[in-house]
C-alpha positions in Angstrom: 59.7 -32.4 9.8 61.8 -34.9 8.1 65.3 -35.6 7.7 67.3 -36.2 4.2 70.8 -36.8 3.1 70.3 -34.9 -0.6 67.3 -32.9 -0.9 68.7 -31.5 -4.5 67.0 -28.1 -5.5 64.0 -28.4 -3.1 63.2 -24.9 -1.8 61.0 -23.6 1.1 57.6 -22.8 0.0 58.0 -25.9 -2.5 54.8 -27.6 -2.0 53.9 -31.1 -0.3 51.7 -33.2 -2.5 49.8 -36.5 -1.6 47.9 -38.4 -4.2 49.0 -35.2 -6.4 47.0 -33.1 -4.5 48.9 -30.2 -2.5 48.3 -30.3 1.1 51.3 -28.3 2.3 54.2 -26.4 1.7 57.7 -26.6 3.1 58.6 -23.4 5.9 62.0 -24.0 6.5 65.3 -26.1 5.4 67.9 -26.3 8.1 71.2 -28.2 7.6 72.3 -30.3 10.9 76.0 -30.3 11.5 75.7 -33.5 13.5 74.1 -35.6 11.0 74.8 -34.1 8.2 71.5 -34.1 6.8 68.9 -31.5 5.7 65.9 -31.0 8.3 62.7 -30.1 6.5 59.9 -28.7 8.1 56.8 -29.2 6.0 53.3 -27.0 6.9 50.3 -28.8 6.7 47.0 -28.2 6.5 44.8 -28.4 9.0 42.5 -30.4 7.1 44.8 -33.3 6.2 46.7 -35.7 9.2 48.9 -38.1 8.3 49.6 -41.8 10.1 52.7 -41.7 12.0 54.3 -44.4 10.3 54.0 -42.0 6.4 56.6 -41.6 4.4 58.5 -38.9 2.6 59.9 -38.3 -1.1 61.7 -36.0 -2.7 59.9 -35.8 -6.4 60.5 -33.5 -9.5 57.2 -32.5 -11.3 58.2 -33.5 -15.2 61.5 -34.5 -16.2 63.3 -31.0 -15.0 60.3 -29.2 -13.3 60.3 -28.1 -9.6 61.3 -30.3 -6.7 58.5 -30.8 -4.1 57.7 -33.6 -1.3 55.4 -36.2 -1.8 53.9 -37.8 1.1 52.6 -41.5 1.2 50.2 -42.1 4.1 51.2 -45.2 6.1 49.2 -47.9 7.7 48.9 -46.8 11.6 46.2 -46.2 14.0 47.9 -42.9 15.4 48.1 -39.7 13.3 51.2 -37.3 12.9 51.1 -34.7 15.8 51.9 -31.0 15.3 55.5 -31.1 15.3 55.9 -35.0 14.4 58.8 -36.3 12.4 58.6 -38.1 9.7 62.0 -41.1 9.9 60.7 -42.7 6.6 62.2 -41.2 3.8 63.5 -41.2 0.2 66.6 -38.4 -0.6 66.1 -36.5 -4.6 67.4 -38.3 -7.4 69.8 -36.1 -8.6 70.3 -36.2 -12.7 73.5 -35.3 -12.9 74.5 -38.7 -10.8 72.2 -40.9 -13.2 73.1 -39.5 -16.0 76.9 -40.7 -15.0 75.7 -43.7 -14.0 74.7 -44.5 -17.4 77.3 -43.4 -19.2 79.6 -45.1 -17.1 77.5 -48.2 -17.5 77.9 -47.6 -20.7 81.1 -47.7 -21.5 81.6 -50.5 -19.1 78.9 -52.4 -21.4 80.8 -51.6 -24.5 84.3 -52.6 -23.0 82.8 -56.2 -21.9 81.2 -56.6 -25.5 84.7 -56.3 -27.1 86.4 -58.8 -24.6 83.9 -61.2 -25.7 83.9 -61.1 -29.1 87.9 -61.6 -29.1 87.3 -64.6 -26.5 84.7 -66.3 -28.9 86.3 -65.5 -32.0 88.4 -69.0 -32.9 
């Protein structure tokens, strides 16, 4: 499992990719009153195992495709055990915030531009 503050429009059965290749799909989402975080407890096949020190990212396929996690094995001796956690991780990058970021970066941009061209105009 692994914990997130935004996990955007990830759904269970959303797969879990590494390398681009699925090795997993998520079984549950819980949200934890203490934290205030979404727990999410991945499946994984009994083929793959993971270092414990991997990390986990919430990715969209394409521009607006599904969300899904993408793992990134880490560098340790010992492997995930059934039931590990994973502390390493990255929340989804939700477009509706970047696109406000820019725009508000935009007109930030455009309000500084004017102020200098009145400063260096004498």
């Amino acid at each position: 499992s692994a914990r997130f503050d935004n996990i955007g429009g990830l759904k269970p059965r959303a797969p879990v990719k590494s390398a681009g290749v699925v090795v997993g799909r998520i079984s549950t989402i819980q949200f934890d009153d203490k934290t205030y975080q979404a727990t999410v407890t991945m499946t994984i096949d009994k083929t793959y195992q993971f270092p414990k020190d991997s990390s986990a990212k919430i990715l969209t396929s394409g521009l607006l495709g599904e969300q899904y996690i993408g793992l990134e094995a880490g560098g340790d001796d010992q492997m995930l055990a059934d039931g590990g956690k994973i502390t390493q991780t990255q929340s989804a990058i939700v477009l509706e915030n970047l696109i406000s970021q820019f725009l508000y970066n935009k007109a930030a941009d455009t309000g500084q531009d004017k102020g200098d061209s009145k400063s260096g105009a004498k």
